[in-house]
C-alpha positions as CSV (number, residue, x, y, z in Angstrom):
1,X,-17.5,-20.1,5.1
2,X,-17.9,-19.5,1.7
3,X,-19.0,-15.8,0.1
4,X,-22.6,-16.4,-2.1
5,X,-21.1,-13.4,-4.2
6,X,-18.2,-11.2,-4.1
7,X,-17.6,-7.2,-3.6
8,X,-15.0,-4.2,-3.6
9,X,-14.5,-1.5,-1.6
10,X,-13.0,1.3,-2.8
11,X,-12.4,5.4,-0.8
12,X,-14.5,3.5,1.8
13,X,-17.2,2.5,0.0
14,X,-18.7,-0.8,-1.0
15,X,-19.5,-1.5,-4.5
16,X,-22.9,-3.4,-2.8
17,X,-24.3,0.3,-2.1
18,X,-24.3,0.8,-5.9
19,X,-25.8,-3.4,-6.2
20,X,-22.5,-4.2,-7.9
21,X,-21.3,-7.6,-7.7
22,X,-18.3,-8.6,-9.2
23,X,-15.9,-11.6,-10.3
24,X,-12.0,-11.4,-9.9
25,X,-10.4,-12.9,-12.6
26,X,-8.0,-10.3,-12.8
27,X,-7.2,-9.7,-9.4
28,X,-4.5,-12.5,-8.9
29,X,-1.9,-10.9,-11.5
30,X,1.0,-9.8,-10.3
31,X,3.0,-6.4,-11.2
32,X,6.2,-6.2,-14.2
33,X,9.4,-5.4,-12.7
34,X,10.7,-2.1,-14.0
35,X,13.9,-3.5,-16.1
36,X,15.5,-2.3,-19.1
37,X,17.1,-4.0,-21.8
38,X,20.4,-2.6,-23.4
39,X,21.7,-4.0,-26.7
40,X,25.7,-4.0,-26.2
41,X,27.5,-4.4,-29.9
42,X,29.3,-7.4,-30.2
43,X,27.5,-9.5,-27.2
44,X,24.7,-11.8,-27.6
45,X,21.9,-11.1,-25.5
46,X,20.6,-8.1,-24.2
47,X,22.0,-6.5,-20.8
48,X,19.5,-6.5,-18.0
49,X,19.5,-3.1,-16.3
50,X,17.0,-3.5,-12.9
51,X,15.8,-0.3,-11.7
52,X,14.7,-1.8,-8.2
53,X,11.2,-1.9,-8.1
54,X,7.7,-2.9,-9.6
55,X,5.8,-0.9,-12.2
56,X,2.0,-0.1,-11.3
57,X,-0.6,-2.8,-12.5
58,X,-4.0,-2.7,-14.0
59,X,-6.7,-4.5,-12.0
60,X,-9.7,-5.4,-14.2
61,X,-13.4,-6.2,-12.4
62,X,-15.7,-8.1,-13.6
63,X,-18.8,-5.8,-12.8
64,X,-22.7,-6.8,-13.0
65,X,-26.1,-4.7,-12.0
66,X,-29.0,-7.2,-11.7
67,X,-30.9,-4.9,-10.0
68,X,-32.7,-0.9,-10.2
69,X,-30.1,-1.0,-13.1
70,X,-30.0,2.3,-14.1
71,X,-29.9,4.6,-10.8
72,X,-27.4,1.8,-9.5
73,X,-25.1,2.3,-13.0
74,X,-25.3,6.1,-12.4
75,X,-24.6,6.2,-8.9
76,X,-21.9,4.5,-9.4
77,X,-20.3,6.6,-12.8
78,X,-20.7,9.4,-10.1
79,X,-18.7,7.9,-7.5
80,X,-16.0,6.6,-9.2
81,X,-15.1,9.6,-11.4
82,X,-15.5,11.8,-9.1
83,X,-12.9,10.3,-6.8
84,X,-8.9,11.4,-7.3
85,X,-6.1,10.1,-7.1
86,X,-4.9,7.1,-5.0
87,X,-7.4,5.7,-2.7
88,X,-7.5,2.3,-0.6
89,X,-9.5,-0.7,-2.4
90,X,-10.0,-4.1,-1.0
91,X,-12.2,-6.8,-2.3
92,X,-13.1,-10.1,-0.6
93,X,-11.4,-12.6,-2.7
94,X,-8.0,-10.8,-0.9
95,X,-9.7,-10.2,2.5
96,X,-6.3,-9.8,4.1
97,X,-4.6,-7.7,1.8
98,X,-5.3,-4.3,0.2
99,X,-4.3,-2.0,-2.6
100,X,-3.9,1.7,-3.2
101,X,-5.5,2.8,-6.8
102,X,-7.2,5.1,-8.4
103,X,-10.0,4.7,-11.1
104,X,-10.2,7.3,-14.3
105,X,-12.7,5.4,-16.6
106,X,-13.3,4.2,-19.3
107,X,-17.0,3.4,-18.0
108,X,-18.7,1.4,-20.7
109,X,-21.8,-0.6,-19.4
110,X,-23.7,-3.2,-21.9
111,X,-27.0,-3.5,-20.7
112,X,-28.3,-7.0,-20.8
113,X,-32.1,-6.4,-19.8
114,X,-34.2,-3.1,-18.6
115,X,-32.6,-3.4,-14.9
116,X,-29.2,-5.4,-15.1
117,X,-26.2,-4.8,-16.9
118,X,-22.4,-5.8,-17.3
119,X,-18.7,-4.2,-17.1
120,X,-15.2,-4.0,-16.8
121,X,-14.3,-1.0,-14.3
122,X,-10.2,-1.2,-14.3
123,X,-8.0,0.3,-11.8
124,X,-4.8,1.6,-11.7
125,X,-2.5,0.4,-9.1
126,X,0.0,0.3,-7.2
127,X,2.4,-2.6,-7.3
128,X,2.3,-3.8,-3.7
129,X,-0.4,-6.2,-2.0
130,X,-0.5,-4.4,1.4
131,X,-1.2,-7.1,4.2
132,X,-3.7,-5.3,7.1
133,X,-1.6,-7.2,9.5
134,X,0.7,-4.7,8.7
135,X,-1.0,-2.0,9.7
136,X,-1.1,-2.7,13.4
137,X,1.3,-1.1,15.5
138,X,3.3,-2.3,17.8
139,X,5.3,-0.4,20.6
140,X,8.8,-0.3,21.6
141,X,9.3,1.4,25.4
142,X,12.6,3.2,26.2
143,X,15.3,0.6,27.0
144,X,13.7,-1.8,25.4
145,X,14.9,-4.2,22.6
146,X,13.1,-6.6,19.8
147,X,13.0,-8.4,17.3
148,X,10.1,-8.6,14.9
149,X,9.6,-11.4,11.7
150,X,8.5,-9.8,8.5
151,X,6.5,-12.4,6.7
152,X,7.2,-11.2,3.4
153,X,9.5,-11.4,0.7
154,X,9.9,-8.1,0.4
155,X,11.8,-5.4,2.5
156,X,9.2,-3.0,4.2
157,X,9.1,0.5,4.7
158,X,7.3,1.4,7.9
159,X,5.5,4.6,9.5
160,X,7.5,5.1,13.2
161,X,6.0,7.9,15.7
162,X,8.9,8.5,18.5
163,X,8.6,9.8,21.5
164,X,10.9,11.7,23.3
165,X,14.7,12.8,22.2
166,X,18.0,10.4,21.7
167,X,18.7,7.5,19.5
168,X,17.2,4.2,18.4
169,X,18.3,1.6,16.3
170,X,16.5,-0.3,13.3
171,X,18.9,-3.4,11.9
172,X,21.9,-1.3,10.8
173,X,20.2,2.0,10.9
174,X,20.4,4.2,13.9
175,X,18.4,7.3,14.3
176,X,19.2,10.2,16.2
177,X,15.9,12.7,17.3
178,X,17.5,16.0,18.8
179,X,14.6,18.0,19.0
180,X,10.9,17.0,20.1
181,X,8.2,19.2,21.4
182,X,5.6,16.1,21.4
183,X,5.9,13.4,18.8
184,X,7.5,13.1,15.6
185,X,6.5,10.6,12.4
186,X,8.8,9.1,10.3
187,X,7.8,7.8,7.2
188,X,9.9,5.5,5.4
189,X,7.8,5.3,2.3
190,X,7.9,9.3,1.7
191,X,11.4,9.9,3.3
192,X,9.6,12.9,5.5
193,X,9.5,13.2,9.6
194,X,6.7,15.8,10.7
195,X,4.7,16.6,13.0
196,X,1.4,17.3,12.1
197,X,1.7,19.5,9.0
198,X,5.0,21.0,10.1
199,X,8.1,19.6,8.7
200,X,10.5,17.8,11.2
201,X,13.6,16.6,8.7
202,X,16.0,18.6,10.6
203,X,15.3,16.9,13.9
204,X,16.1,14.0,12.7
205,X,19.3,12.2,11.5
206,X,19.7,8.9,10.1
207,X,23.3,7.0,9.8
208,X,24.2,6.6,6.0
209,X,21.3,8.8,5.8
210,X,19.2,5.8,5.3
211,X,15.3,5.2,6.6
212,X,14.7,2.7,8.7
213,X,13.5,-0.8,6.7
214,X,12.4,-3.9,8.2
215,X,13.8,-6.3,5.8
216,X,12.4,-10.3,5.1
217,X,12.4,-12.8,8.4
218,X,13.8,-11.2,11.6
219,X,14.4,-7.7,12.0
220,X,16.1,-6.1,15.2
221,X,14.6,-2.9,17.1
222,X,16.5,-0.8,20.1
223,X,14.8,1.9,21.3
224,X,17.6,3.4,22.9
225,X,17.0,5.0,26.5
226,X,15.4,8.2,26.2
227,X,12.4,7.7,23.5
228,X,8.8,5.9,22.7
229,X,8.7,3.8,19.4
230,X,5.4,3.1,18.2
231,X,5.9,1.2,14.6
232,X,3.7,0.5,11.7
233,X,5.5,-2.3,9.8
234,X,3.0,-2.1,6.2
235,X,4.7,-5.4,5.4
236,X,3.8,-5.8,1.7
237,X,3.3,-8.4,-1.1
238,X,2.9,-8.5,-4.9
């Protein structure tokens, strides 16, 4: 079924509370990889040093008010600069996929008629497409082993909440959780385990002190004997 018009959604909140419609020109770009270019004397061509990842992108919308122009266009100023830092934004021409950004302005409105009114609101964000299949978890009872297909091209850095005391095993990563009064979360995007507020790093040991990643296709998951796995895969797309 096709949408009549398109929307955002951004800390939670649609743009269609402010009347704010959009197009999405700019929302099928895709992120710079963060490479530098060394001149060496003597050699033609430059040397291509790749740092490993994607730099943040800029993700223009297409606004328009045709409607109670002016408390809509204030509403919204208030909204949007009033919110810090990351937050999650979706839009429907991506209705699978969301983005973290944040929005700091510039807010520049050129108003076509006494109640409607264009713009460009730009946010900044980061590289990845996050798929929302990505965020259901999945569980992984003790004794139990799996293998899971990561549909992207990229490797993925999940959110795993254990259960329990012993080891477990992601690919070639096997994880060793000595001490656990209840559950413990381990974040491969942040490189932290805690539980709750409270700091759990030293409960948990990682061979070649590596996170667990699910890596592209087919990924394999032991949860040893002893513990629980209950794993968020945040697969991931530019």
């Amino acid at each position: 079924m096709s949408i009549p018009f398109h929307y955002f959604t951004y800390n939670g909140r649609s743009s269609l509370e402010f009347n704010t419609k959009i197009s999405g020109n700019g929302t099928f770009a895709a992120p710079q990889r963060d490479i530098e270019k060394q001149e060496v004397p003597g050699r033609s061509g430059d040397l291509l040093i790749d740092n490993g990842k994607f730099k943040n992108i800029t993700i223009p919308y297409e606004a328009y008010i045709t409607e109670d122009f002016d408390h809509s266009i204030a509403a919204l100023r208030a909204f949007l600069l009033s919110t810090a830092g990351y937050q999650r934004l979706e839009d429907t021409y991506h209705p699978d996929e969301f983005r973290m950004a944040a929005y700091a302005g510039p807010f520049d409105p050129k108003v076509h008629a006494v109640s409607s009114g264009s713009f460009t609101l730009e946010f900044d964000c980061m590289p990845q497409r996050f798929l929302k299949s990505g965020e259901i978890a999945f569980r992984v009872n003790a004794g139990e082993a799996m293998k899971i297909w990561n549909p992207c091209e990229y490797t993925a850095k999940p959110e795993i909440i254990v259960t329990g005391t012993g080891t477990f095993q992601v690919n070639d990563v096997t994880a060793q959780v000595a001490e656990n009064s209840g559950s413990i979360t381990i974040d491969s995007e942040i490189q932290e385990c805690f539980d709750g507020t409270t700091n759990k790093n030293s409960a948990v040991s990682f061979s070649g002190y590596k996170f667990p990643e699910l890596v592209p296709g087919e990924n394999y998951i032991f949860a040893g004997n002893t513990v629980n796995l209950q794993i968020k895969p945040r697969w991931w797309t530019i």
